[in-house]
C-alpha positions as CSV (number, residue, x, y, z in Angstrom):
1,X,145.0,74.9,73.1
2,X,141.5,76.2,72.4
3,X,139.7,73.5,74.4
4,X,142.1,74.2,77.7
5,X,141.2,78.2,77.2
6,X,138.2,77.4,77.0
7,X,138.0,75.6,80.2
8,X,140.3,78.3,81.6
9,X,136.7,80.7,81.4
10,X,138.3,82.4,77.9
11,X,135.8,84.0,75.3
12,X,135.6,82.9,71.9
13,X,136.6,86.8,71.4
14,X,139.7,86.7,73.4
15,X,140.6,83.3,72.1
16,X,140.4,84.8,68.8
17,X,142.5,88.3,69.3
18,X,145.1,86.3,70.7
19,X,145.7,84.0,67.5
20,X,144.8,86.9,65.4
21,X,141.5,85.7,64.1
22,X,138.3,86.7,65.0
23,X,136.2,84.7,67.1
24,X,134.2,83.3,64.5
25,X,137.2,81.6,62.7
26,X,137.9,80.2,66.3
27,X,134.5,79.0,67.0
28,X,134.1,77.5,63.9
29,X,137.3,75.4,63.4
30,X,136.3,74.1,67.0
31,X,132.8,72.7,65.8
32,X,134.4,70.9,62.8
33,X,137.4,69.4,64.7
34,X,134.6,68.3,67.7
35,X,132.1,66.6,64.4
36,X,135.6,65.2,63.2
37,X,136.3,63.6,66.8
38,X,133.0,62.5,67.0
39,X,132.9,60.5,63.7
40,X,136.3,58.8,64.6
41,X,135.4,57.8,67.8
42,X,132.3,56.5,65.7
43,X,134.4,54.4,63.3
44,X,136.7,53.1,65.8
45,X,133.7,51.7,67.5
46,X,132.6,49.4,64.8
47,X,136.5,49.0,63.5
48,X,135.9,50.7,60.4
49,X,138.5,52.5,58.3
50,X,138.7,55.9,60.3
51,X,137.2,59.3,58.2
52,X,139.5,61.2,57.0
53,X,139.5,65.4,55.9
54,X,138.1,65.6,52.8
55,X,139.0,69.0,50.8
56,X,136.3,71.0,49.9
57,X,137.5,72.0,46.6
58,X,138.4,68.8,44.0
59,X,141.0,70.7,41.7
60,X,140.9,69.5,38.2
61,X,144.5,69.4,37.1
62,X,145.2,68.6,33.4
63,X,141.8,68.3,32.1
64,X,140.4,71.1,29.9
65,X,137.2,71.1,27.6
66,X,138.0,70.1,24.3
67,X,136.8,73.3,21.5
């Protein structure tokens, strides 16, 4: 949806007001799913297992410092 308003002439501003982000929330999640594309296309190239979304944040359930 972002790539065809963006073809359409739309700002990363209007883009933005219209989901009810602002522009730089817009712009950004468009860079990271365009490096994500880009490493997949990669991958399937050379028939390798394609990359997945890796959280940022590994939460450590269950494992507390013993005292």
């Amino acid at each position: 949806m972002v790539d065809a308003a963006r073809r359409e002439g739309a700002s990363w501003a209007q883009i933005g007001d219209a989901l009810g982000i602002s522009r730089q929330a817009v712009r950004q999640a468009a860079i990271r799913r365009g490096v994500l594309e880009r490493e997949r296309a990669d991958a399937k190239q050379w028939h390798l297992p394609l990359p997945i979304k890796v959280p940022r944040i590994m939460w450590r359930i269950g494992r507390r410092s013993a005292a």
